[in-house]
C-alpha positions in Angstrom: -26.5 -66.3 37.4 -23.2 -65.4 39.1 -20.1 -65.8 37.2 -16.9 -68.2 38.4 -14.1 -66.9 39.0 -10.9 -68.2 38.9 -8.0 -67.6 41.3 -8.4 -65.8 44.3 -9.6 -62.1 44.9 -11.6 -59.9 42.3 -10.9 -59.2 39.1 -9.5 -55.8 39.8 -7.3 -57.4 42.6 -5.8 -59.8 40.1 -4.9 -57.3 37.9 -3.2 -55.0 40.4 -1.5 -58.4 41.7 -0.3 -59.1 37.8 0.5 -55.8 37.3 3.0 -56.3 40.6 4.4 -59.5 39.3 5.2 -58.1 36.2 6.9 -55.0 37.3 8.9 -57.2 39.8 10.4 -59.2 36.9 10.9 -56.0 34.7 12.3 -54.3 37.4 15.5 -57.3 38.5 15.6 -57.5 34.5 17.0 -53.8 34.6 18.7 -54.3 37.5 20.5 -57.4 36.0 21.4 -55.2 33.0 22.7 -52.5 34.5 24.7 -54.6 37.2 25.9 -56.9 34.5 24.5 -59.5 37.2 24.4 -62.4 34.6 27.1 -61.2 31.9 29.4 -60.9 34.8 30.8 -57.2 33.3 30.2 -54.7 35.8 28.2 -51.9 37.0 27.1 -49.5 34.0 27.1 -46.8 36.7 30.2 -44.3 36.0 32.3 -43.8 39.0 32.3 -42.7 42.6 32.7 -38.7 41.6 29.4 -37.1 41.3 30.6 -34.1 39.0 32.8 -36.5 37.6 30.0 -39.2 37.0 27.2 -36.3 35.6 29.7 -35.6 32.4 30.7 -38.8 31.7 27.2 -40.2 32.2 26.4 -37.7 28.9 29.2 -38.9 26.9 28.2 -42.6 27.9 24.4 -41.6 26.2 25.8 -40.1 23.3 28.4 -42.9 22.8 25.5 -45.3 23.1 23.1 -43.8 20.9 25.8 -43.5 18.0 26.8 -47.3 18.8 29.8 -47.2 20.7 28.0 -48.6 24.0 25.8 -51.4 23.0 25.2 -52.7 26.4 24.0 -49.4 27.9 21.7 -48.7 24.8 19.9 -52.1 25.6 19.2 -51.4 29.3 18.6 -47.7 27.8 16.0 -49.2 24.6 14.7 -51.6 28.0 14.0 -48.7 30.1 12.5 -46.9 27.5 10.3 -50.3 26.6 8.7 -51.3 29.9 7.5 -47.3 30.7 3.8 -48.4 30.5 4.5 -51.6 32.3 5.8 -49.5 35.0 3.1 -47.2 34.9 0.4 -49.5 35.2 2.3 -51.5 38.1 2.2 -47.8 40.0 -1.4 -47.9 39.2 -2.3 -45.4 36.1 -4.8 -47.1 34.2 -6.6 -46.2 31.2 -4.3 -44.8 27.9 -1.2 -44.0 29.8 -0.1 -40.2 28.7 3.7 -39.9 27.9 4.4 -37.6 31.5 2.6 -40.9 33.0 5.3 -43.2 31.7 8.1 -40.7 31.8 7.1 -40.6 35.4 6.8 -44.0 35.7 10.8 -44.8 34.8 12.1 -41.4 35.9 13.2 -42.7 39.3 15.3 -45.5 37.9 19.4 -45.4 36.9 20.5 -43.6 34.0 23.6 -43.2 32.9 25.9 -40.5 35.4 25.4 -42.0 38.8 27.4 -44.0 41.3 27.0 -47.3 42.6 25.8 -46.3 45.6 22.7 -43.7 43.6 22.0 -46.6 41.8 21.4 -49.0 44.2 19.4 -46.3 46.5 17.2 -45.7 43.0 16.4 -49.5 42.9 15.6 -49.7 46.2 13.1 -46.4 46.3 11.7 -47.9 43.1 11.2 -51.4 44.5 9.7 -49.6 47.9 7.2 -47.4 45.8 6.0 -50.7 44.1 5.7 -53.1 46.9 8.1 -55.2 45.9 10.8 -57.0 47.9 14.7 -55.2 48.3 17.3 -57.5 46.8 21.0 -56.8 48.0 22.2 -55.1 44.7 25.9 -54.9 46.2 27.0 -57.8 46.1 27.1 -57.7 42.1 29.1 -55.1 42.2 32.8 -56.1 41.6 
């Protein structure tokens, strides 16, 4: 007897096709955070100066690991959170190895870069994963 199934497309499409969904939300949550899109705070990126923005972007770490930049620990702790998410939206399966997920995020802001790297990381992360480009500069203030 065959099996019903619901929704449309096989069962390995409808995971591939949840596995997109998901990474799209993940993936405007970060961007959100790290655009302060709905805090209205700013961009967590550090300046316009690469040299510049490399050292600060390590003092930034550091000052948000010991407490001192609570905002850029959560999109940091976030980042760090949806790594297998990512990975399986990029299509690893199976038990996801920590390269894998290091992989998966490695592409995506971190503390040091400009605006302008940061949007272009969005966008080449969005592109890899089939998802949609969203006009990251107009949050930018």
């Amino acid at each position: 007897e065959e099996a019903i199934k619901i929704g449309k497309g096989s069962a390995d499409e409808q995971k591939k096709s949840f596995a997109k969904d998901t990474a799209g939300r993940v993936i405007m949550a970060l961007e959100n955070q790290y655009f302060g899109v709905n805090e209205g705070t700013g961009s967590l990126a550090s300046g316009d100066i690469p040299v510049l923005n490399r050292i600060l972007g390590l003092g930034r770490s550091a000052g948000a690991k010991a407490g001192f930049e609570p905002r850029l620990n959560t999109y940091l702790d976030t980042l760090s959170g949806v790594r297998p998410t990512l990975a399986r939206a990029a299509g690893d399966v199976g038990n996801l190895s920590e390269s894998e997920q290091q992989a998966a995020i490695a592409q995506l802001p971190k503390p040091g870069l400009s605006n302008e790297e940061a949007i272009r990381n969005f966008i080449e992360v969005r592109r890899r994963l089939g998802l949609p480009a969203r006009d990251l500069a107009q949050y930018l203030k």
